[in-house]
N, C-alpha and C positions, 0 to 999 in steps of 0.2 A: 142837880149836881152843884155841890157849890164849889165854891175859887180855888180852894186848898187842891182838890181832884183835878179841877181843870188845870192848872199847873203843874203836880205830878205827871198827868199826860202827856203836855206837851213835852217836858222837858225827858221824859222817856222814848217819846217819838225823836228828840232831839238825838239821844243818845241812841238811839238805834239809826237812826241817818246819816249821822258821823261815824259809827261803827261799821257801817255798807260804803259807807266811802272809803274809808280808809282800805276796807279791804280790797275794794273795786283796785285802788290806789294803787297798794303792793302787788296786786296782780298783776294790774296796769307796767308796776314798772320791771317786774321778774320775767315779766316774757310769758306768762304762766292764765291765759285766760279762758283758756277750753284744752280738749283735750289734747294729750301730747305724743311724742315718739323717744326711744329710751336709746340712748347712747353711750359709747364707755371711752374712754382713752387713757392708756400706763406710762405715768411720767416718774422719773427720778428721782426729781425735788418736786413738791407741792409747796412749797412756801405761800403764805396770805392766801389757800386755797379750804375753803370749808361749805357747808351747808349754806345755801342763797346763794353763793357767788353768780354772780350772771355769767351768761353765755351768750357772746357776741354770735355772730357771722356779718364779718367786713363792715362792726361798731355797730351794727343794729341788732339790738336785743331781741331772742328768741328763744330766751330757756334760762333753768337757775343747774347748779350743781345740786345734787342730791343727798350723794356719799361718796366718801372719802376713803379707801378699804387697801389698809397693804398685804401686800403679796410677795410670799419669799419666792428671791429668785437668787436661787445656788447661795454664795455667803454673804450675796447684798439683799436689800431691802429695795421693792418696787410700790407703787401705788397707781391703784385702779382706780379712776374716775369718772364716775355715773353719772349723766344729766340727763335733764328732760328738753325738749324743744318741741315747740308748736306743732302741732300734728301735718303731716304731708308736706314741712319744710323739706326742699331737694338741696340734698350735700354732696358735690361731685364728688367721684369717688382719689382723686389726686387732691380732694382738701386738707391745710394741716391746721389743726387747734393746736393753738399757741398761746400760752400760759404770760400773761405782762399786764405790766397798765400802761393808758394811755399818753400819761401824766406822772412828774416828780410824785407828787403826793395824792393821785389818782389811785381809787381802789383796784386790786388785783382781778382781772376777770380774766376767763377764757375764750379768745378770738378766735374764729373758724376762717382762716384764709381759703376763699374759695378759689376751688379750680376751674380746669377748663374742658374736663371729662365729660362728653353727656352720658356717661354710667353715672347714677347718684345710688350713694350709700344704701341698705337695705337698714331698716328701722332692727335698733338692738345690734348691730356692726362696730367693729372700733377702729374709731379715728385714727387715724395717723396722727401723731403727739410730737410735739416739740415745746421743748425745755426755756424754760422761763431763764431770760440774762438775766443775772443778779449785779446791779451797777454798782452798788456796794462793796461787794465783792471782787469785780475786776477794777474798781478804785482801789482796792486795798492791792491787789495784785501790783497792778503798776507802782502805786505807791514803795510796796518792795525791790521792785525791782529797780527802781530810782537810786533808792538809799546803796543799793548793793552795787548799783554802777556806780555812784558815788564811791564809797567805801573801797571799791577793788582797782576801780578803773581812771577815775578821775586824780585822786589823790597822788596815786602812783605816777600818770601822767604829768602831774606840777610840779613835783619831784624834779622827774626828768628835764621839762622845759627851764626849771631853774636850775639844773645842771649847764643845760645845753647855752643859755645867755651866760652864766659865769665862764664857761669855756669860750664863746666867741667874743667876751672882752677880754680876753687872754689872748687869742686870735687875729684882735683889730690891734690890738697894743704890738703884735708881733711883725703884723706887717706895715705899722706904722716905723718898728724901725727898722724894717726890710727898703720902705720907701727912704728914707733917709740915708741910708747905706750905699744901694744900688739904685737911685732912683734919676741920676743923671745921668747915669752910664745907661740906660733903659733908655731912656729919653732921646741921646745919641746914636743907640741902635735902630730907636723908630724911626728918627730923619733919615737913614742913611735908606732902611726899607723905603722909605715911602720916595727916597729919588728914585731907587732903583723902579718903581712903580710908575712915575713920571717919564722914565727911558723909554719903559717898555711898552707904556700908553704910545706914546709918539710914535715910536716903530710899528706900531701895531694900526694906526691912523695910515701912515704911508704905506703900508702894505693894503690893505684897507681894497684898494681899487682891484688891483689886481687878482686877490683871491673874491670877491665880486663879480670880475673877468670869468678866471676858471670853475666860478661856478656854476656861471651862463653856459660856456662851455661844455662841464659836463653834463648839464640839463639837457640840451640842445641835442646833444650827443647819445645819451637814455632816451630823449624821445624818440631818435633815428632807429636805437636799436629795439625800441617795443613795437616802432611800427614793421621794423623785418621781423622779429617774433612773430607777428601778428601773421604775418603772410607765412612764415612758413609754418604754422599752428594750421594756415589754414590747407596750407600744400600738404601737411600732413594727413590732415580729415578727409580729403581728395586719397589720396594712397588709401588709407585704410577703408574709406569706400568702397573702391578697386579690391584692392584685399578680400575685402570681404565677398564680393560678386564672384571671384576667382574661386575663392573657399565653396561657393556653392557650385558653383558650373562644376569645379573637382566632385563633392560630393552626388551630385548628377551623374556624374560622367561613371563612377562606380556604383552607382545605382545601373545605371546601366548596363556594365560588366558584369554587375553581380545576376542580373538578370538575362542574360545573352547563356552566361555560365549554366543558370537553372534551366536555360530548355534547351540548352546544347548537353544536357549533364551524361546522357546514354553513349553522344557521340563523343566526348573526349574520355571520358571513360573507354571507349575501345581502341579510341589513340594511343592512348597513357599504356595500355595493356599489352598493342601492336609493337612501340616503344619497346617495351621491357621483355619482348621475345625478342625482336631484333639485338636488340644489347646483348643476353645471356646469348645467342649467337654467336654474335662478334667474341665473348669474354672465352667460349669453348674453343674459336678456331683462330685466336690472335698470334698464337703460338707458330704455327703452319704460317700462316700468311706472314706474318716478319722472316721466319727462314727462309722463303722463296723470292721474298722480296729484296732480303742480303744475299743471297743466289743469282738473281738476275741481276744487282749489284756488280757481283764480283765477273761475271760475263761479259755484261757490258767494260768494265776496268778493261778486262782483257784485250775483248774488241777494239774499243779506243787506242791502247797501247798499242798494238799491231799496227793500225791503222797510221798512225803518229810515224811510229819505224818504217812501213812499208806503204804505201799506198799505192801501189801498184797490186797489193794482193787483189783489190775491190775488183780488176778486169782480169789479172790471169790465174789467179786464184792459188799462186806457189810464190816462192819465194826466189830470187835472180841467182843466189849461189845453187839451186836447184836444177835449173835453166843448165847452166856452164858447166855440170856435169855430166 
C-alpha cells in the first residue's frame, strides 16, 4: 500500500470519527440518546418554538420538540405541540410546560415545571401548557400606557396645579392685606382672650383642692356603696336559693296531691256524686222549707209580742181583762 492510500484512510477514518462525534454530540445535547416517550401540549402563541427546540424538566434537558401542528379552535387558531423525552422519564401529573427562555438572549425552550402528584403522566398524554411572557410585548404595553397617562392625566394635572399656585398668590396677596387692615385689632382681641385664659387658669388652681376633695369623696363614697351592692347581690342569691327549694317542696307537695287524688279517685268520685244528689235535694224542696221557716218566723213575732204585752200569760194562760169579767 503506498502513502497516497494510507492517507486517504486515515483521513476518512478521520472523517468518520468527527461525523460519530458530532452526532453522539447533538444527541448528547437534545436529550435524545435511546429510545423515547411522546408527549403533546396546545399553546396559543408558539413564538421561537420549532423542530429541536429542547425540552427542559426543571432546566435539565430530556427531549427536543418534534412538530409544530395548528389546530382550529372555533374562530381562533390553537397549536399542538409534540415532543419526545427520554423513555420512562416520570412527569407528575399537576406538571406545567412552560414555553420562555432562561435568559435575555437565551434560546426559546420548553420547561416542565414539575409537580408534586405521585400520579405521573401516561406516555402520549397532554401536558398541562402555559403561555410563554412575551417581555417585549408587555414592554411595549406599559410603554403605552405611560404615554397615555402622560397625555390624559399628567398634563391636565399641571394645568390645574398651575391654576391652583396662580390662585394662591392671589390669596396670600389678599390676606396680606386682610393683615394690614385688621391685623392690630386681631392682635388686641388675642391679648384680651388670653387674660381672660390667665383668669380662669388661676381660678381653676384655687379650686384645684377642693374638687380633689369631693372627688375623694365620691370615690370613698361608690366604694361604700359597691360594697352594700355586694351584700345585697348576695342576700339576694340566699333568697332565690330559698325560692328555689320552696318551688320544689310546692312541686312535691302536688305531686303528692296529685297522687293521693289517683288512688282516692273511686272514693271522691262517690263524694262528688253524694254531693250532687244532696244539692238537687235541697234545690227540689228550698221552696217548702223557706215557707215554714217564714211561718215559724211570723209565730215566734207573735209569741214574743204577747209576751212583751203580757207576761203573765206564761203562768195563767188568759189575759187580766178576762179574769175581771
Amino acid at each position: 500500500m503506498n502513502v497516497a492510500k494510507i492517507n486517504y484512510v486515515a483521513v476518512g477514518i478521520f472523517i468518520t470519527i468527527a461525523l460519530v462525534g458530532f452526532i453522539v454530540a447533538t444527541a448528547m445535547l437534545t436529550g435524545r440518546t435511546g429510545a423515547t416517550d411522546e408527549y403533546h401540549s396546545v399553546y396559543k402563541n408558539v413564538t421561537g418554538v420549532k423542530f429541536g427546540t429542547q425540552v427542559l424538566y426543571e432546566g435539565y434537558p430530556i427531549g427536543q420538540v418534534e412538530t409544530v401542528t395548528p389546530v382550529p379552535d372555533g374562530g381562533s387558531m390553537k397549536f399542538r405541540i409534540d415532543y419526545e423525552v427520554v423513555e420512562g422519564w416520570k412527569i407528575p401529573d399537576d406538571s406545567v410546560a412552560r414555553i420562555g427562555a432562561s435568559g435575555l438572549l437565551s434560546a426559546i425552550t420548553i420547561n416542565i415545571d414539575a409537580g408534586n402528584s405521585p400520579i405521573s403522566y401516561k406516555p402520549g398524554s397532554a401536558v398541562r401548557a402555559q403561555e410563554a411572557a412575551d417581555i417585549f410585548k408587555v414592554m411595549s404595553g406599559v410603554a403605552g400606557d405611560i404615554s397615555n397617562i402622560a397625555e390624559n392625566d399628567l398634563r391636565p394635572l399641571l394645568a390645574t396645579i398651575n391654576t391652583a399656585v396662580g390662585n394662591f398668590a392671589i390669596t396670600v396677596e389678599t390676606v396680606g392685606d386682610l393683615l394690614d387692615e385688621d391685623g392690630q385689632r386681631m392682635i388686641k382681641q388675642f391679648a384680651t382672650i388670653a387674660d381672660d385664659l390667665s383668669t380662669l387658669v388661676i381660678d381653676l388652681n384655687e379650686r384645684m383642692p377642693r374638687i380633689a376633695e369631693n372627688v375623694d369623696t365620691s370615690t370613698a363614697n361608690f366604694a361604700d356603696l359597691s360594697t352594700r351592692l355586694e351584700d345585697t347581690r348576695e342576700k339576694l342569691d340566699q333568697l332565690l336559693a330559698q325560692s328555689q327549694g320552696l318551688i320544689k317542696d310546692g312541686q312535691g307537695f302536688v305531686g303528692q296531691g296529685q297522687a293521693v287524688v289517683g288512688e282516692n279517685r273511686a272514693d271522691v268520685k262517690k263524694a262528688v256524686e253524694d254531693l250532687k244528689h244532696v244539692t238537687e235535694s235541697l234545690a227540689r224542696h228550698i221552696d217548702s222549707v223557706n215557707l215554714n221557716i217564714e211561718g215559724a218566723a211570723r209565730n215566734m213575732y207573735e209569741f214574743t209580742r204577747e209576751i212583751r204585752s203580757n207576761p203573765g200569760v206564761l203562768l195563767s194562760g188568759s189575759s187580766p181583762q178576762q179574769k175581771g169579767k
